[in-house]
Biopython code that builds the backbone (N, CA, C, O; Angstrom):
import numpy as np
from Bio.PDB.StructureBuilder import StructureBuilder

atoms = [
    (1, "UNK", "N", (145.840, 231.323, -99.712)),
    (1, "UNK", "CA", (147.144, 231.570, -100.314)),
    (1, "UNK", "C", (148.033, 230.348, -100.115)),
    (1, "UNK", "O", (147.927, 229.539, -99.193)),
    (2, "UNK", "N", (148.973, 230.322, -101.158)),
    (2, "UNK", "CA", (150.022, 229.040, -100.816)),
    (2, "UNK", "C", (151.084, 229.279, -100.502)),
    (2, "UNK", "O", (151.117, 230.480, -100.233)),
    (3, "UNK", "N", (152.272, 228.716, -100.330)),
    (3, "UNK", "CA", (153.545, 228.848, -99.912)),
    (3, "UNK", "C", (154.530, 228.527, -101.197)),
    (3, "UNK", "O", (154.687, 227.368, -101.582)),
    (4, "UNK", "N", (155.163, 229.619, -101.812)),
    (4, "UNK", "CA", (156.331, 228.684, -103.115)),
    (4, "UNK", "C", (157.460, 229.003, -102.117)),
    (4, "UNK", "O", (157.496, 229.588, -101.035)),
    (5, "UNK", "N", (158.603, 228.232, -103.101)),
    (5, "UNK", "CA", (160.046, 228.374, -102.995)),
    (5, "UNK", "C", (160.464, 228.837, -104.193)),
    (5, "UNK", "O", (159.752, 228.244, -105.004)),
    (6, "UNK", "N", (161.094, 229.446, -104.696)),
    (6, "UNK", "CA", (161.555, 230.232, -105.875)),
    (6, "UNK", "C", (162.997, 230.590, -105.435)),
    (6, "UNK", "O", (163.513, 231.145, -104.465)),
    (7, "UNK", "N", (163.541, 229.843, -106.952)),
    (7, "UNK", "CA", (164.554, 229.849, -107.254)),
    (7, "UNK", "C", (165.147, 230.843, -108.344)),
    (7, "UNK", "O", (164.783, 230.509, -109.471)),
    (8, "UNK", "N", (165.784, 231.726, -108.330)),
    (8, "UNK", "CA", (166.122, 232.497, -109.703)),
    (8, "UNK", "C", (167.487, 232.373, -110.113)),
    (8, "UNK", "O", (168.414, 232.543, -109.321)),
    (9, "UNK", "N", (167.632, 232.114, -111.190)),
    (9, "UNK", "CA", (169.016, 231.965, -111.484)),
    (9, "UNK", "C", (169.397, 233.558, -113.038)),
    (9, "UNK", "O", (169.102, 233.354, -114.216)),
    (10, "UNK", "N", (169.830, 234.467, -112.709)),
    (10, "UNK", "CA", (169.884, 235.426, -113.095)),
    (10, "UNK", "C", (171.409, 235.755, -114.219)),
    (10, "UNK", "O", (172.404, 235.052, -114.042)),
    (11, "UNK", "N", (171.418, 236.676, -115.138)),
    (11, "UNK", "CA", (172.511, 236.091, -116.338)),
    (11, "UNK", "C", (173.654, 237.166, -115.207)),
    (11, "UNK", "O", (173.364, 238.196, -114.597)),
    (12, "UNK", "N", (174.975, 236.413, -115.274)),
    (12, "UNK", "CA", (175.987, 236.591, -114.631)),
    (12, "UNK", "C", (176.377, 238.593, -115.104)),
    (12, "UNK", "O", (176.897, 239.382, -114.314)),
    (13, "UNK", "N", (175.976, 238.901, -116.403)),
    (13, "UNK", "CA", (176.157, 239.949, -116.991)),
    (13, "UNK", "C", (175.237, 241.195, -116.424)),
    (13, "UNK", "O", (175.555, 242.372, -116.593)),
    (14, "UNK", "N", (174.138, 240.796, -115.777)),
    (14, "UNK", "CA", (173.250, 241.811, -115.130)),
    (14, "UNK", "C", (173.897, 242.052, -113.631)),
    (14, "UNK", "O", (173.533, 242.962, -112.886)),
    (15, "UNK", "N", (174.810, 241.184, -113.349)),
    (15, "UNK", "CA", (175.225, 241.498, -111.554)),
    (15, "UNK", "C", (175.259, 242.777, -110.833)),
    (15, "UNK", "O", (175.391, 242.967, -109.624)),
    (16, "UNK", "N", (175.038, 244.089, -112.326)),
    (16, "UNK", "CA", (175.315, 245.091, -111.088)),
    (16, "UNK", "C", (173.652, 245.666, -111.623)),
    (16, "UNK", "O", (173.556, 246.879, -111.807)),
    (17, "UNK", "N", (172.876, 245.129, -111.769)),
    (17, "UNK", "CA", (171.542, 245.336, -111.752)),
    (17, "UNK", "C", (171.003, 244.247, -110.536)),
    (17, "UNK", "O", (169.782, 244.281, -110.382)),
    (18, "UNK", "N", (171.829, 243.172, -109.548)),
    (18, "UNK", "CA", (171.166, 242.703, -109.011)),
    (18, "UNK", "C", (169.899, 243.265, -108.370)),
    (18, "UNK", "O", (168.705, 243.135, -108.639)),
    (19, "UNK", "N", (170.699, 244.064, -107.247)),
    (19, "UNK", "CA", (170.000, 245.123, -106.485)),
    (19, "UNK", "C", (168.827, 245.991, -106.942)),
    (19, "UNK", "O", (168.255, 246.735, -106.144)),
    (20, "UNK", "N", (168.504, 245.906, -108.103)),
    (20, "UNK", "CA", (167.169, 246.660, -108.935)),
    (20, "UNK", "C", (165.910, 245.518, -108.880)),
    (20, "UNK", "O", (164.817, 245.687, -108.338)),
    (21, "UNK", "N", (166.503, 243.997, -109.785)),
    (21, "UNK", "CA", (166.138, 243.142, -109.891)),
    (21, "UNK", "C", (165.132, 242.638, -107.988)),
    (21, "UNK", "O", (163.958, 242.757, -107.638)),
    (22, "UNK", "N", (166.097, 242.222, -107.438)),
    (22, "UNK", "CA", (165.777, 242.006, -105.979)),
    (22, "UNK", "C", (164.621, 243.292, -105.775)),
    (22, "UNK", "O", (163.406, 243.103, -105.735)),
    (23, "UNK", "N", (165.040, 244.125, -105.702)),
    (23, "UNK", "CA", (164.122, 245.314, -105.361)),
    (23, "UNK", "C", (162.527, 244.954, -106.072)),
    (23, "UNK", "O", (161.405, 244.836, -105.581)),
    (24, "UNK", "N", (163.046, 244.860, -107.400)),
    (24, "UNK", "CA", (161.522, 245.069, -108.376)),
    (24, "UNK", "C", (160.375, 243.725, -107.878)),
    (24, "UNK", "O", (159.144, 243.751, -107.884)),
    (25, "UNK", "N", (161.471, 242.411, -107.397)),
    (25, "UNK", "CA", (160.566, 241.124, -107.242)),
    (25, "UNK", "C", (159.933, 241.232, -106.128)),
    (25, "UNK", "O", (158.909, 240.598, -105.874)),
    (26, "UNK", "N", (160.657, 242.302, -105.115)),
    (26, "UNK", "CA", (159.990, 242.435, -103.579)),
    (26, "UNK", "C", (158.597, 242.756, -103.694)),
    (26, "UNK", "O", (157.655, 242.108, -103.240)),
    (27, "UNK", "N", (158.566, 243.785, -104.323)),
    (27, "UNK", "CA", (158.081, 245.407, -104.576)),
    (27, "UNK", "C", (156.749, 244.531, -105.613)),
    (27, "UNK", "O", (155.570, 244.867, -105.714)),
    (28, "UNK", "N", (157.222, 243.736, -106.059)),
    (28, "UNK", "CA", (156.187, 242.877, -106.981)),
    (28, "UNK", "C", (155.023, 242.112, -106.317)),
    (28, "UNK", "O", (153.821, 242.054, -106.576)),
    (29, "UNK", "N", (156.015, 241.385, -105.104)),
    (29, "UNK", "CA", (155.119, 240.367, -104.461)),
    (29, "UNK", "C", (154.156, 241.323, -103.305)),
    (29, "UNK", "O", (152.992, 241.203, -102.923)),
    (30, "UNK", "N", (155.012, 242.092, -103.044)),
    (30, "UNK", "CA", (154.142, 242.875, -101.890)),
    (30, "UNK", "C", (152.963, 243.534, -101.966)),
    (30, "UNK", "O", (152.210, 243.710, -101.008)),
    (31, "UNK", "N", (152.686, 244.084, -103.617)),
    (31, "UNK", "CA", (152.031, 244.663, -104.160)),
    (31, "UNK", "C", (150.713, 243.688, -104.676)),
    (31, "UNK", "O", (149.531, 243.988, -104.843)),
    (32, "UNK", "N", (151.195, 242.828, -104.794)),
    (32, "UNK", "CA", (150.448, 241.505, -105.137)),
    (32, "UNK", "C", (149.732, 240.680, -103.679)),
    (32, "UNK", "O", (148.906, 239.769, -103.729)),
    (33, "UNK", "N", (150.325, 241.305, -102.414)),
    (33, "UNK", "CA", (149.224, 241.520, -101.259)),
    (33, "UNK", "C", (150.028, 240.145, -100.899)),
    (33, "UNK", "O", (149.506, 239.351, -100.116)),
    (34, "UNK", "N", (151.339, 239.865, -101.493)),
    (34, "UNK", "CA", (152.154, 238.474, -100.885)),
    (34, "UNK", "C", (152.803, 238.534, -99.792)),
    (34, "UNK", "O", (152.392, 239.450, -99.080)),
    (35, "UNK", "N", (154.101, 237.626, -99.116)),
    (35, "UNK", "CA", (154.515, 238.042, -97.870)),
    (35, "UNK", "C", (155.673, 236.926, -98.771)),
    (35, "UNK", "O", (155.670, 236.060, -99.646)),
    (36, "UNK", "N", (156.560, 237.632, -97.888)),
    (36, "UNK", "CA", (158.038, 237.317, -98.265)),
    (36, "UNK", "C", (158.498, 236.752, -96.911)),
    (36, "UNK", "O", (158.369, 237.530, -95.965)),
    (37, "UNK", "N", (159.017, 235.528, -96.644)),
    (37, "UNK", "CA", (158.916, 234.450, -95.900)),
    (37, "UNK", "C", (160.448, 234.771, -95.589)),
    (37, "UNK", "O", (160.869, 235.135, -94.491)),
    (38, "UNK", "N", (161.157, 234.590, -96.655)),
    (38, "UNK", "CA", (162.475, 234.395, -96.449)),
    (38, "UNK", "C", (162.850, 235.033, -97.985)),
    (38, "UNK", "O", (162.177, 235.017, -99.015)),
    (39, "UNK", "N", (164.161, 235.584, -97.725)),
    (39, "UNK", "CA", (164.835, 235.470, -98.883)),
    (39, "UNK", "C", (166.551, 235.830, -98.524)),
    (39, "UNK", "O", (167.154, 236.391, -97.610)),
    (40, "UNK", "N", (166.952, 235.071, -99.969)),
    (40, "UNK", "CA", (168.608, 234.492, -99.808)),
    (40, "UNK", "C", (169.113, 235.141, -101.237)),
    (40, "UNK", "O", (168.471, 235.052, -102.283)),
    (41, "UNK", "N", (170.116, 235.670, -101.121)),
    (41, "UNK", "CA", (171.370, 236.182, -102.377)),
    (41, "UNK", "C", (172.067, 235.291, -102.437)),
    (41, "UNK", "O", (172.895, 235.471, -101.544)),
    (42, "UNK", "N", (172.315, 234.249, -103.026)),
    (42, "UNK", "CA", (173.708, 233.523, -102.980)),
    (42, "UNK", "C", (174.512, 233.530, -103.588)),
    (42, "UNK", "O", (175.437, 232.718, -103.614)),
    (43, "UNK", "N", (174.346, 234.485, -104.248)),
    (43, "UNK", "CA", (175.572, 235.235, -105.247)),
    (43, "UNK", "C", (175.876, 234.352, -106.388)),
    (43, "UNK", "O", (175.175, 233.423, -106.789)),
    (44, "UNK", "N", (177.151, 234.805, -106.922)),
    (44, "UNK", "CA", (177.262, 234.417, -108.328)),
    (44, "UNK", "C", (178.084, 232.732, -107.928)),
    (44, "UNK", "O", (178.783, 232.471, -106.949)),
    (45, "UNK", "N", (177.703, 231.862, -109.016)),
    (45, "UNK", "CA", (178.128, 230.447, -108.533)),
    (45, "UNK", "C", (178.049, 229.875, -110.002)),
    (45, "UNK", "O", (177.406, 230.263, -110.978)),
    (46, "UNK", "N", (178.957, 228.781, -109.821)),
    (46, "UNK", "CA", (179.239, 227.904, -110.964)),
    (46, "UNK", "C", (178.005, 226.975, -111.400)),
    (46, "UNK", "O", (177.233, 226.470, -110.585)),
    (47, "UNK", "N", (177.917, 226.811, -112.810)),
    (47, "UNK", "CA", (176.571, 226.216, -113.469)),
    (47, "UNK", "C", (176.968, 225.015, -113.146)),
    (47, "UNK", "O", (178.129, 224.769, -112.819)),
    (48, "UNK", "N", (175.650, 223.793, -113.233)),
    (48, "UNK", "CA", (175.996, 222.605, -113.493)),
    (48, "UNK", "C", (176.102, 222.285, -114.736)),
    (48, "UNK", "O", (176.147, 221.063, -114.875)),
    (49, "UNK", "N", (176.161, 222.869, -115.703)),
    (49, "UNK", "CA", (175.775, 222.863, -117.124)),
    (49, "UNK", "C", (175.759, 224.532, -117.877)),
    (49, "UNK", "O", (175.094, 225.432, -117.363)),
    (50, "UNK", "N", (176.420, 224.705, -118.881)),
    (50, "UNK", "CA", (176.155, 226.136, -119.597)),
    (50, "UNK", "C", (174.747, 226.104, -119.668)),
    (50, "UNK", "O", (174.327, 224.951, -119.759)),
    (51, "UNK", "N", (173.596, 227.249, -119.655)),
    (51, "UNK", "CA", (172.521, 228.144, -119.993)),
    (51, "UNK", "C", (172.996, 229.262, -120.681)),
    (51, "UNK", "O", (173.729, 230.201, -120.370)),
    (52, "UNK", "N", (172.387, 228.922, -121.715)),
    (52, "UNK", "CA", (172.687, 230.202, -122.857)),
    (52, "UNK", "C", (174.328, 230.275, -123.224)),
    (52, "UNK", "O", (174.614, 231.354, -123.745)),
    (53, "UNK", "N", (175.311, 229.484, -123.086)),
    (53, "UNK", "CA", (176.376, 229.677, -122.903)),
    (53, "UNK", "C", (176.982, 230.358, -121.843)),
    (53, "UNK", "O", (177.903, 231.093, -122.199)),
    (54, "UNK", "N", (176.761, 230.335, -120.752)),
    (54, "UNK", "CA", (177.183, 230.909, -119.354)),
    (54, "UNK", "C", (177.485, 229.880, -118.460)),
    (54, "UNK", "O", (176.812, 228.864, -118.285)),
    (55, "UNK", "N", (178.689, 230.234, -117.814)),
    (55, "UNK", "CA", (179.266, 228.908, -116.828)),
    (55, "UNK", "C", (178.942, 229.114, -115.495)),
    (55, "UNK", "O", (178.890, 228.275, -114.595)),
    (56, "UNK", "N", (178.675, 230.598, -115.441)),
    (56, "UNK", "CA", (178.744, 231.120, -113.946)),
    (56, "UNK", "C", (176.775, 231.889, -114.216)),
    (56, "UNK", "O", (176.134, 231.883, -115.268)),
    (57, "UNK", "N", (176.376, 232.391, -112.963)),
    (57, "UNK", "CA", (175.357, 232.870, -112.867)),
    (57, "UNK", "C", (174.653, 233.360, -111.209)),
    (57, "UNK", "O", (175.013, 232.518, -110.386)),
    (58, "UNK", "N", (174.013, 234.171, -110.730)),
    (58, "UNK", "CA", (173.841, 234.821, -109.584)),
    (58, "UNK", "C", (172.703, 234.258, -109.436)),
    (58, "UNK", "O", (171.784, 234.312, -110.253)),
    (59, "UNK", "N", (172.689, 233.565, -108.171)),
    (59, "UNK", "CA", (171.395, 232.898, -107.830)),
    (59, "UNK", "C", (170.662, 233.702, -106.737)),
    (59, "UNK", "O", (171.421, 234.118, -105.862)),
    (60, "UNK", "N", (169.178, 234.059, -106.565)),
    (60, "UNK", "CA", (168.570, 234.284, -105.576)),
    (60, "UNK", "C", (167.107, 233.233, -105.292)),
    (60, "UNK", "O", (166.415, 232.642, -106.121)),
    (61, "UNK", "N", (167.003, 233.288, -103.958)),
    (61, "UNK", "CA", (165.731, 232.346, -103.638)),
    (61, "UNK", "C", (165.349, 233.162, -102.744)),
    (61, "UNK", "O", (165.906, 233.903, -101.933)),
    (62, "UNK", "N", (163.595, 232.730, -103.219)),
    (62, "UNK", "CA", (162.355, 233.557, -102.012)),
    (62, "UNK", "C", (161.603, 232.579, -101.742)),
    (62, "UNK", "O", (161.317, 231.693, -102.547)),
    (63, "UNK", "N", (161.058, 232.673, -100.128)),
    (63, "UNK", "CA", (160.459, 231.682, -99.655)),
    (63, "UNK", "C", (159.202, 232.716, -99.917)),
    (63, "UNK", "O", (159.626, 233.579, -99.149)),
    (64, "UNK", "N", (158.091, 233.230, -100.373)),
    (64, "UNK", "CA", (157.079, 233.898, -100.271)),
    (64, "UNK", "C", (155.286, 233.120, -100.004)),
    (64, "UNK", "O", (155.081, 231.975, -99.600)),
    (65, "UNK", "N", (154.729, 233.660, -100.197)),
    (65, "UNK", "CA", (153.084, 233.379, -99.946)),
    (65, "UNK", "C", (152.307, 234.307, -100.478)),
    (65, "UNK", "O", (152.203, 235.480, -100.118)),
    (66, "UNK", "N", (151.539, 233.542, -101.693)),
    (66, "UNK", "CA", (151.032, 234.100, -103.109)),
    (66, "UNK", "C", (149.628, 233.678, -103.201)),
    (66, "UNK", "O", (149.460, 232.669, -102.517)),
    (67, "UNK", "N", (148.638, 234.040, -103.745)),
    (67, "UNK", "CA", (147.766, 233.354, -104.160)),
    (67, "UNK", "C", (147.705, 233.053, -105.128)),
    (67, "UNK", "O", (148.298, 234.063, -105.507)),
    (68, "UNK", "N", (147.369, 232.120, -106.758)),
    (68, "UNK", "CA", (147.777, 230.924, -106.971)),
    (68, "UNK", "C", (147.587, 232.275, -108.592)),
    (68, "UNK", "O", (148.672, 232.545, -109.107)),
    (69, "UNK", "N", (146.659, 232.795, -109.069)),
    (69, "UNK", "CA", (146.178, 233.759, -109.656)),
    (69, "UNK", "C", (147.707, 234.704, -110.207)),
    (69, "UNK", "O", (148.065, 234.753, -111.384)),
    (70, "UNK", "N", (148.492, 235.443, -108.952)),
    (70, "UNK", "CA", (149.396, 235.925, -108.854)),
    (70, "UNK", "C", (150.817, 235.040, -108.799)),
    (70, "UNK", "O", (151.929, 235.447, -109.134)),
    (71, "UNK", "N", (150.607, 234.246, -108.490)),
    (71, "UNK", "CA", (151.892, 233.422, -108.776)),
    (71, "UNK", "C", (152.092, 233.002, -110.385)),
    (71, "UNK", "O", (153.237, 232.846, -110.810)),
    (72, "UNK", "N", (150.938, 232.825, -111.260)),
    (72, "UNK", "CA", (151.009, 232.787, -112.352)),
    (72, "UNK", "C", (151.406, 234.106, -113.310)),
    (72, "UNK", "O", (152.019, 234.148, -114.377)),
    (73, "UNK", "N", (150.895, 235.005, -112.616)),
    (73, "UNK", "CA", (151.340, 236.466, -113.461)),
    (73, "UNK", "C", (152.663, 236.979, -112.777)),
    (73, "UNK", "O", (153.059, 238.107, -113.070)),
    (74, "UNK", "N", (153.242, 236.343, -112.040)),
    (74, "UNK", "CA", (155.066, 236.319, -111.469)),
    (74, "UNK", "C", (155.832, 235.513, -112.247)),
    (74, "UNK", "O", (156.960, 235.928, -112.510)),
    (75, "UNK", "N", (155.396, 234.157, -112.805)),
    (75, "UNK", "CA", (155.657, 232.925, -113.668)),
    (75, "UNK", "C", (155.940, 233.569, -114.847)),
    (75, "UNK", "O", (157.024, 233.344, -115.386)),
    (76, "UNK", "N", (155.159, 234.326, -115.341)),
    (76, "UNK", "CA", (154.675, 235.192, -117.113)),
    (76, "UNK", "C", (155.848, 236.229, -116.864)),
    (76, "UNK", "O", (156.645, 236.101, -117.793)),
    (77, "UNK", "N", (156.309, 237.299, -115.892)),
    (77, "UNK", "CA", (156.819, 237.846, -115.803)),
    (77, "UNK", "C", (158.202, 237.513, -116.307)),
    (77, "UNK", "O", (158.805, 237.927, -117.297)),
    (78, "UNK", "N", (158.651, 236.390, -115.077)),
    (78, "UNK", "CA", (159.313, 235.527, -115.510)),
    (78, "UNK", "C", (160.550, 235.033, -116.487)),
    (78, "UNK", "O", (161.778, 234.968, -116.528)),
    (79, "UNK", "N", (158.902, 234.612, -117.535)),
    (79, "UNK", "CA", (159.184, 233.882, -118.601)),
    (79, "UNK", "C", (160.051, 235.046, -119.458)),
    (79, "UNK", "O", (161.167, 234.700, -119.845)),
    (80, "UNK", "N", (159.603, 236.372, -119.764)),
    (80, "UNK", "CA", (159.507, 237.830, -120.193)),
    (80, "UNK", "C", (160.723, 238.552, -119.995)),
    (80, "UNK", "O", (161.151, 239.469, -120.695)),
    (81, "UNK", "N", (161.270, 238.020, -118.909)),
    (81, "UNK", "CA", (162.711, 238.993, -118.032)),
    (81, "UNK", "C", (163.830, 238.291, -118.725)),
    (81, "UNK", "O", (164.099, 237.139, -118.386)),
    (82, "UNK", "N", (164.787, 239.141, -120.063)),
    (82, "UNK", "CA", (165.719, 238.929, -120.044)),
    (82, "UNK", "C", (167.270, 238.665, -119.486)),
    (82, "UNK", "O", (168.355, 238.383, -119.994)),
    (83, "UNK", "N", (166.874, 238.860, -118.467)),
    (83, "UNK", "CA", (167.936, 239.080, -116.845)),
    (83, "UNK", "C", (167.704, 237.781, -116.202)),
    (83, "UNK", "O", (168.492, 237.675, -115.262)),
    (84, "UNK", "N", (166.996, 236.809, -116.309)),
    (84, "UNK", "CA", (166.334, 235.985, -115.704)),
    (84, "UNK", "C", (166.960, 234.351, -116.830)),
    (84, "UNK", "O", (166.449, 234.201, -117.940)),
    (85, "UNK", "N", (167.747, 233.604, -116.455)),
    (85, "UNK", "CA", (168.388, 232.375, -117.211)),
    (85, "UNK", "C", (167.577, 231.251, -117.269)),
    (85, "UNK", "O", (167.460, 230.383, -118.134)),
    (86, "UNK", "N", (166.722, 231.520, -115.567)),
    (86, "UNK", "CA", (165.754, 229.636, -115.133)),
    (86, "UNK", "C", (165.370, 230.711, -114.480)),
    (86, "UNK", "O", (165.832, 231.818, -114.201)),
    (87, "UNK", "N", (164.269, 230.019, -114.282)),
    (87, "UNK", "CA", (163.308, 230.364, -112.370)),
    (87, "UNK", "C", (162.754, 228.514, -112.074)),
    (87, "UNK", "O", (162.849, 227.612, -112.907)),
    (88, "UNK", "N", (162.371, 228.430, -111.098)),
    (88, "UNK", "CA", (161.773, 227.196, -110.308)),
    (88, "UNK", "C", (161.195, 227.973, -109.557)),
    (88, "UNK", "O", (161.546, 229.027, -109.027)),
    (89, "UNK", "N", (159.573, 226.946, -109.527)),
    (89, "UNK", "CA", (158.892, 227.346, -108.703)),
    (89, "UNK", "C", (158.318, 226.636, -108.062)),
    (89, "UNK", "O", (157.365, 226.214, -108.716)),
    (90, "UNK", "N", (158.348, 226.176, -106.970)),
    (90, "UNK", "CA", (157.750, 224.701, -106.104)),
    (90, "UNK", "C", (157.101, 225.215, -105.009)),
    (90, "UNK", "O", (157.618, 226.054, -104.271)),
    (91, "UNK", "N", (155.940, 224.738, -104.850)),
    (91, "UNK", "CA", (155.047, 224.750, -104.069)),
    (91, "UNK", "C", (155.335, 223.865, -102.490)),
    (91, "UNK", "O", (155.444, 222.640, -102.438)),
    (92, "UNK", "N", (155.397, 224.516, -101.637)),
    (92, "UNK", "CA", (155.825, 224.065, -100.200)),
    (92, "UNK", "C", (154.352, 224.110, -99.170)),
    (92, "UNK", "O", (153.348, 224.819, -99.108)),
    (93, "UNK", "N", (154.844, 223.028, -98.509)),
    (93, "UNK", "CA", (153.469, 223.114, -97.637)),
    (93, "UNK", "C", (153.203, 223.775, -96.242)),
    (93, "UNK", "O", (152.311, 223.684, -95.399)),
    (94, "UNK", "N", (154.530, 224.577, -96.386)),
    (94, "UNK", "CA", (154.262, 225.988, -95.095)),
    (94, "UNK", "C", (155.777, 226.444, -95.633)),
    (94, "UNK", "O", (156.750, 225.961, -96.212)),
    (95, "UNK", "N", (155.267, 227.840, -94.987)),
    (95, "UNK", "CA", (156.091, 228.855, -94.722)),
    (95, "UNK", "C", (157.920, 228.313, -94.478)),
    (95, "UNK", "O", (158.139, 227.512, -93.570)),
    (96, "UNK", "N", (158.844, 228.708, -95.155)),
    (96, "UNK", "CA", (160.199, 228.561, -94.919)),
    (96, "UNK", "C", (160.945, 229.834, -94.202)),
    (96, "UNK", "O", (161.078, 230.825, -94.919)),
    (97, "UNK", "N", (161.481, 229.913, -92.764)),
    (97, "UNK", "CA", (162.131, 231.176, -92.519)),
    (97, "UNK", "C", (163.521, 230.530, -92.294)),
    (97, "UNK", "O", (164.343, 231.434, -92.446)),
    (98, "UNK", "N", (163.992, 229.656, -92.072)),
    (98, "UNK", "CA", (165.095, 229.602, -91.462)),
    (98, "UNK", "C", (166.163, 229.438, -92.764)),
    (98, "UNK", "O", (165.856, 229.233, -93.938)),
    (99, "UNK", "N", (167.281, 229.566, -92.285)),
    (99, "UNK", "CA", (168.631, 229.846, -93.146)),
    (99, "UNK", "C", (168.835, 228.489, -93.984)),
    (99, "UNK", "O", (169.106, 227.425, -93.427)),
    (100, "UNK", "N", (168.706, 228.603, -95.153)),
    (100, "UNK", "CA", (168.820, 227.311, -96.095)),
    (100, "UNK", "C", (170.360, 226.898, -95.485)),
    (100, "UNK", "O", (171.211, 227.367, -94.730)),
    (101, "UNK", "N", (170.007, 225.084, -96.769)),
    (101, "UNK", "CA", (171.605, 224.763, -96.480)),
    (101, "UNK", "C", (172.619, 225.564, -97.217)),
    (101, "UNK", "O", (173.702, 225.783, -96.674)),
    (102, "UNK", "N", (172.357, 226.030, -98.431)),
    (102, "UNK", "CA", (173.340, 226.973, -99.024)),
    (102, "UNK", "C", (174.156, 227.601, -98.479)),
    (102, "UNK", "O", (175.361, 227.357, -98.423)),
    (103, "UNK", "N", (173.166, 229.112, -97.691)),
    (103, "UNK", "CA", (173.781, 230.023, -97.109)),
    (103, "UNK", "C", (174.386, 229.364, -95.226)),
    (103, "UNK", "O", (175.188, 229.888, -94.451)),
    (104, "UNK", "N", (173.647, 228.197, -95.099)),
    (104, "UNK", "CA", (174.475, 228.242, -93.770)),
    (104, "UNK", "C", (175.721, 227.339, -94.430)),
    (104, "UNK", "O", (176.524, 227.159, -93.515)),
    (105, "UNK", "N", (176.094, 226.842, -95.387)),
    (105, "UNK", "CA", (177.430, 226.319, -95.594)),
    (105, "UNK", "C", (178.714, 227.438, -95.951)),
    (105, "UNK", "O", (179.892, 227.456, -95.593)),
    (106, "UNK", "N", (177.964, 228.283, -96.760)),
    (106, "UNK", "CA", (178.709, 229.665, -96.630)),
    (106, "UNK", "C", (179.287, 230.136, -95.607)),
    (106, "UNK", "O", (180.428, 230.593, -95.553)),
    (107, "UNK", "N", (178.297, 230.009, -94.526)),
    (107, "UNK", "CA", (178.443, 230.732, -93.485)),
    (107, "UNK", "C", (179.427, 230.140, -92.666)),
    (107, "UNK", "O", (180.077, 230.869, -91.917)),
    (108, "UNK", "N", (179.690, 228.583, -92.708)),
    (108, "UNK", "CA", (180.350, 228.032, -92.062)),
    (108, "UNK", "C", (181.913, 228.048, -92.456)),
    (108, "UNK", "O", (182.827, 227.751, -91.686)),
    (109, "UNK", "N", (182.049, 228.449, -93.790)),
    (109, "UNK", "CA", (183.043, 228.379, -94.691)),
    (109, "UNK", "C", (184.043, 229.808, -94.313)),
    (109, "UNK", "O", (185.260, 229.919, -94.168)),
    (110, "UNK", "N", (182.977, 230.753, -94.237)),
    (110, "UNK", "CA", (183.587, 232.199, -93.514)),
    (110, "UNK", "C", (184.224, 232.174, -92.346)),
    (110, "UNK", "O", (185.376, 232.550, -92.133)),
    (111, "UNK", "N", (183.565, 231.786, -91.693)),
    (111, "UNK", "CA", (183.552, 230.995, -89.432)),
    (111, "UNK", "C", (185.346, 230.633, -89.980)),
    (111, "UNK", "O", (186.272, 231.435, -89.851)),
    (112, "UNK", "N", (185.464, 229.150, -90.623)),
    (112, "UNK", "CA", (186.392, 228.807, -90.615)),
    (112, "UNK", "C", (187.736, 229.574, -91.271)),
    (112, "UNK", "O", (188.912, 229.593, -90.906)),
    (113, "UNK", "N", (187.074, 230.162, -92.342)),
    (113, "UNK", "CA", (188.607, 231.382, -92.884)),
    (113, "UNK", "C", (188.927, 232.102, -91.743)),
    (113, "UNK", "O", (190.091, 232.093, -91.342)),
    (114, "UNK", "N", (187.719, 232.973, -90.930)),
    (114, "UNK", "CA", (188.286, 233.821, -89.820)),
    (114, "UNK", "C", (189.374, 233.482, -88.503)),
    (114, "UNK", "O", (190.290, 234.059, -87.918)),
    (115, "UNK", "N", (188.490, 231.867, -88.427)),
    (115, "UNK", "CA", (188.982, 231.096, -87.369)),
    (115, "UNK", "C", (189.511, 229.743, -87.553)),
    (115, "UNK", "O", (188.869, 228.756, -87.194)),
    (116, "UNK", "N", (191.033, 229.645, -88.279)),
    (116, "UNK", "CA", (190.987, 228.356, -88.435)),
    (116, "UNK", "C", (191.851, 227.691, -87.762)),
    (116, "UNK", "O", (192.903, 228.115, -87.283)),
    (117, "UNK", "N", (191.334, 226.440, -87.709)),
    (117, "UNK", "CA", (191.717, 225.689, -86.611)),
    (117, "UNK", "C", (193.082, 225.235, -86.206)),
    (117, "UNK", "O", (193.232, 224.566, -85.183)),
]
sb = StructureBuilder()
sb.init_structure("model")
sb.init_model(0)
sb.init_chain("A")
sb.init_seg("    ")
for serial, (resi, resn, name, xyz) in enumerate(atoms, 1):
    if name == "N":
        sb.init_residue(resn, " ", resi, " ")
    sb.init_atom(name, np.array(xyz, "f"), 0.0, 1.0, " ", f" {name:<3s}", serial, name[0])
structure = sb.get_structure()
């Protein structure tokens, strides 16, 4: 099995289907005999560029472990999911658990509203 990073960038208009979405990709990989390494919500965030005409869009990333067979019929899926704006899928050469830079800049951003200096 290999290691991806997956990126989803999801249409800003499905946001209160996140929680289905997330659910169905878990429920996908697990079933598919994968392991879910890590995964991050980073919520809705500004484009670098319109997709489809959308400025804004809800990003999620999974660090998972697929075999190569099934990562292609997740890819097709994918392609298929109108809810779905981009995906990226990059191949990593181990396992990712720890807190990306994203969410720990978030995190640091909160720290400081609660507590500022």
């Amino acid at each position: 099995m290999r290691h991806y990073e997956i990126v989803l960038i999801i249409n800003p208009e499905k946001s209160e289907k996140i929680t289905q979405i997330i659910e169905f990709y878990k429920n996908f990989i697990i079933k598919k005999n994968g392991k879910i390494h890590r995964f991050e919500d980073w919520g809705r965030r500004s484009l670098a560029y319109p997709i489809k005409k959308y400025q804004k869009a809800h990003y999620l990333l999974f660090n998972i472990e697929l075999k190569i067979l099934k990562i292609k019929e997740l890819e097709e899926h994918f392609k298929f999911n109108e809810n779905i704006l981009r995906n990226f899928i990059l191949v990593v050469k181990k396992s990712i658990t720890e807190m990306s830079h994203m969410l720990k800049n978030q995190e640091e951003i909160k720290k400081r509203v609660k507590n500022p200096i």
